[in-house]
C-alpha positions in Angstrom: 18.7 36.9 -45.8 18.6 33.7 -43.0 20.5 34.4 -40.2 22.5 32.2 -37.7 23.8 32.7 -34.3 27.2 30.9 -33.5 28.6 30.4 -30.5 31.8 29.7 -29.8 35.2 30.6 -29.0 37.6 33.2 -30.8 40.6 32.0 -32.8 43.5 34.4 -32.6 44.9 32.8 -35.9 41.4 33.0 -37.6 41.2 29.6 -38.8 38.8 28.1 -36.6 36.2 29.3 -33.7 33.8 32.4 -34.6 36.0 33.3 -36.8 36.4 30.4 -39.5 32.1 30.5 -38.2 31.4 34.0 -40.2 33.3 33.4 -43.1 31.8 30.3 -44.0 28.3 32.1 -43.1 29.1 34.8 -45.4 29.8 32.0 -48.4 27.1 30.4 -47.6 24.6 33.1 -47.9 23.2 33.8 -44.9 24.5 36.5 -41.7 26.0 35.4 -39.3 26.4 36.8 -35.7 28.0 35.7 -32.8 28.2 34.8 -28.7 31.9 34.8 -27.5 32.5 31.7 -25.3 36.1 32.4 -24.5 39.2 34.1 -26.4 41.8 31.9 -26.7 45.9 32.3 -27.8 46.1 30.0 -30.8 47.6 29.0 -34.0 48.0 25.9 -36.1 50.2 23.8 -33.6 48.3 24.6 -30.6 46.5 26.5 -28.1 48.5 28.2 -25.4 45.7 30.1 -23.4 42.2 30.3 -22.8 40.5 33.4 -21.1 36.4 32.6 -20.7 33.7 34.9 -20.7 31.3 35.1 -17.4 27.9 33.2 -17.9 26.3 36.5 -17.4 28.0 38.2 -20.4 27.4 35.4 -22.2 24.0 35.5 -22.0 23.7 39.1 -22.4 25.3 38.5 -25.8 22.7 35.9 -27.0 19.4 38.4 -25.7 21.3 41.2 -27.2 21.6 38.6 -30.6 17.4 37.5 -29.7 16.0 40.4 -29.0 17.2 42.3 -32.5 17.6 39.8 -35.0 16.4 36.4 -34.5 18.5 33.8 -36.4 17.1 31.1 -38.2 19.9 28.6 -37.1 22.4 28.1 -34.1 25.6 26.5 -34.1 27.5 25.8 -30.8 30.9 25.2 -31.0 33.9 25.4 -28.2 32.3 26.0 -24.6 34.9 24.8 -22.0 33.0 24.7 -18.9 29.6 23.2 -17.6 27.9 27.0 -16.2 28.7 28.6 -19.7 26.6 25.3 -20.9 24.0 25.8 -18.6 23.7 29.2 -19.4 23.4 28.5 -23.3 20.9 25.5 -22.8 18.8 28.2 -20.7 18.7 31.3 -23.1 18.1 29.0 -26.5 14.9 27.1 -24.0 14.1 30.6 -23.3 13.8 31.4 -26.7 12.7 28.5 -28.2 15.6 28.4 -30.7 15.5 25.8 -33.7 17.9 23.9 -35.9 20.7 23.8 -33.3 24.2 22.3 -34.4 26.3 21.2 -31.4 29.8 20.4 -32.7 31.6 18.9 -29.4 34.7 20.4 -29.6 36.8 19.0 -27.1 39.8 18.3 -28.7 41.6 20.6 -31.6 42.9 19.6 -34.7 46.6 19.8 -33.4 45.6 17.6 -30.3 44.9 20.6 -27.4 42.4 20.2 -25.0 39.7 22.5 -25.6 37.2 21.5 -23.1 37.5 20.7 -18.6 36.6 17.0 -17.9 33.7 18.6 -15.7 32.3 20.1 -18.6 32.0 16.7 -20.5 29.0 15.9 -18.5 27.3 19.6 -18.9 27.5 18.8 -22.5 25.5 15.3 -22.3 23.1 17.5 -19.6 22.6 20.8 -21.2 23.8 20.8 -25.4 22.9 17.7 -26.6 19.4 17.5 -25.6 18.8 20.5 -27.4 20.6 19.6 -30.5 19.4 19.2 -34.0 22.4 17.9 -34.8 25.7 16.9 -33.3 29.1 17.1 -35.3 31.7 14.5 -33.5 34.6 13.5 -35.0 36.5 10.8 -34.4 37.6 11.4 -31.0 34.9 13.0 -29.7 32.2 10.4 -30.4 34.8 7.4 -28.8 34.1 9.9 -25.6 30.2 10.1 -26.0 30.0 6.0 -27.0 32.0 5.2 -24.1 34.4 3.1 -26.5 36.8 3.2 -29.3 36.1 3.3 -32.7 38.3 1.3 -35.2 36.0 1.3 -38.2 33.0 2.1 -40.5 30.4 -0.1 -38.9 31.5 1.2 -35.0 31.2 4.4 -36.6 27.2 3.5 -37.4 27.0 2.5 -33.7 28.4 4.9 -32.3 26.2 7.5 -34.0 23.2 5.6 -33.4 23.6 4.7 -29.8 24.6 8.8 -29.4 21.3 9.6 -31.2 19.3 7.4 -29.1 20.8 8.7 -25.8 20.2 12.2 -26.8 17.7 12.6 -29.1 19.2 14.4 -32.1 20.6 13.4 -35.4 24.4 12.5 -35.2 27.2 13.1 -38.4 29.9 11.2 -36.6 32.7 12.4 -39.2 35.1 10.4 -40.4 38.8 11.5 -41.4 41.2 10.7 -38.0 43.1 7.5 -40.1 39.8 6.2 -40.4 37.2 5.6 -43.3 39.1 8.8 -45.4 36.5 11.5 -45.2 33.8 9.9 -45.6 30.8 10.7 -42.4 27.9 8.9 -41.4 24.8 10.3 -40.3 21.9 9.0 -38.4 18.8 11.2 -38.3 17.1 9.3 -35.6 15.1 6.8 -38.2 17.9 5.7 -41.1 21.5 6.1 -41.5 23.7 7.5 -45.0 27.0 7.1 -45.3 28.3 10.8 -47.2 31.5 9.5 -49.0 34.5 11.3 -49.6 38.1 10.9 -50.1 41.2 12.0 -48.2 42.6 15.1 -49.4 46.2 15.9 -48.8 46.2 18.8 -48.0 48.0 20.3 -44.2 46.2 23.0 -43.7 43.1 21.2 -41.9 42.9 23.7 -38.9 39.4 24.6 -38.6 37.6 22.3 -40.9 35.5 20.9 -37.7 34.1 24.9 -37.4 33.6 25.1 -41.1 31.5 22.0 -41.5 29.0 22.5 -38.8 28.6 26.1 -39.7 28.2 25.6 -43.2 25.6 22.8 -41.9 23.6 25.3 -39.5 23.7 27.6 -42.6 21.6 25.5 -45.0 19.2 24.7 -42.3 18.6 27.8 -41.8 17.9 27.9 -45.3 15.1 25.8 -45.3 17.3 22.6 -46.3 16.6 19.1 -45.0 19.4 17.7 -42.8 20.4 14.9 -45.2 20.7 18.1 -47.8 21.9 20.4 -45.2 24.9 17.9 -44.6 25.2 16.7 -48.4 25.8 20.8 -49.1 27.9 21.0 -46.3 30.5 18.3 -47.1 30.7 19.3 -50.9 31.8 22.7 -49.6 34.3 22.0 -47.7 35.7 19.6 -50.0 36.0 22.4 -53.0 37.7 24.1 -50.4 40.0 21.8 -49.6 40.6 21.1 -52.3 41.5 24.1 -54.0 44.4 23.6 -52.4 45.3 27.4 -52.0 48.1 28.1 -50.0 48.0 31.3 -48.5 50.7 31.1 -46.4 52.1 29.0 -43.3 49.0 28.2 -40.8 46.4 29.1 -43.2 43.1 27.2 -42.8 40.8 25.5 -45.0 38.3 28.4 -43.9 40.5 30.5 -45.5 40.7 28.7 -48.9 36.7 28.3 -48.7 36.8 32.7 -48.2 38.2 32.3 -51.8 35.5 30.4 -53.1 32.4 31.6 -54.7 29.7 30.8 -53.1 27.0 28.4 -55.1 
């Protein structure tokens, strides 16, 4: 069985962070461990505190991950401040990590702010150098191109001038009143839109932390990125659209837990 390393920050509600991470590894087929960034007091409508690791834990928890069980793929997902970034960047150099997904997270579904302003720049400096593959949505890519984004072909700009900058691939996804759900993705050489359409469904906490982990999971699996992201999207669209309801403030991770995995 692949293996893949997230890192990120705990969701008390379980919807998103590490812990919307492992299911959607464990659906996907491969085993998934972790590197706590920060524990945070969430739910559905909001965060209301953040407590942060020490960059020294932190990286003892990715050479305890390294030095045992070697994963095949990393996603990165909420790191709020710029040493915890530079602490990451430095242990994954160290180790020479591959197929690294950087989703941006700097804003949560329900509008919080995940991520200090300082930290912005860490992220250019440290994370996205390193990436594979960065996951901004809507919001976050208007931040990394510097300008707003008010349609499908500043969408292809924007993901193109953030891949050039950085050197990685870029999905900038869609959804955000714009373009439905469909996400475009520049690999560095050619650009594919991956369509979709909007899915009514209010339980959308997490899907950011689903995508890119399901993503890091089929790289790890040996899939291309066009595939890798083709898999991705198609997964959490069943589970969206499954449309289970498991209660108030359950997450699309949650409806993808009840899924089986393909």
């Amino acid at each position: 069985m692949k293996a893949v390393l997230s890192i990120a920050g705990s969701d008390s509600s379980g919807g998103a962070g590490i812990q919307a991470d492992l299911k959607t590894m464990i659906m996907n087929g491969v085993y998934g461990m972790t590197a706590v960034t920060a524990l945070t007091a969430q739910n559905t409508t909001g965060v209301t505190g953040i407590l942060e690791v020490s960059p020294e834990f932190l990286e003892k928890q990715i050479d305890a991950v390294f030095q045992d069980i070697r994963p095949d793929a990393v996603k990165i997902g909420m790191v709020s401040s710029g040493a915890l970034m530079k602490t990451i960047a430095e242990c994954l150099k160290k180790y020479q990590a591959e197929n690294i997904v950087v989703d941006p997270v700097m804003v949560a579904t329900s509008g919080s702010s995940l991520m200090e302003s300082e930290a912005v720049s860490a992220l250019k400096e440290y994370l996205l150098p390193l990436a594979s593959v960065a996951t901004p949505n809507i919001p976050e890519a208007e931040i990394l191109f510097g300008r707003e984004i008010r349609s499908g072909e500043e969408m292809e700009q924007a993901a193109k001038q953030i891949s050039r900058e950085y050197g990685c691939a870029v999905l900038c996804k869609g959804g955000h009143s714009l373009n439905d759900a469909s996400d475009y993705l520049f690999d560095g050489k050619k650009g594919m839109w991956f369509r979709g359409e909007r899915i009514h469904n209010p339980n959308t906490h997490g899907t950011g932390c689903t995508l890119s982990s399901a993503i890091a999971s089929n790289l790890a699996k040996g899939y291309s990125m066009e595939d890798a992201v083709q898999k991705a999207k198609e997964y959490i669209s069943g589970a969206l659209a499954a449309m289970l309801d498991l209660g108030r403030g359950s997450g699309p991770v949650d409806h993808g837990f009840l899924l089986h995995k393909s």
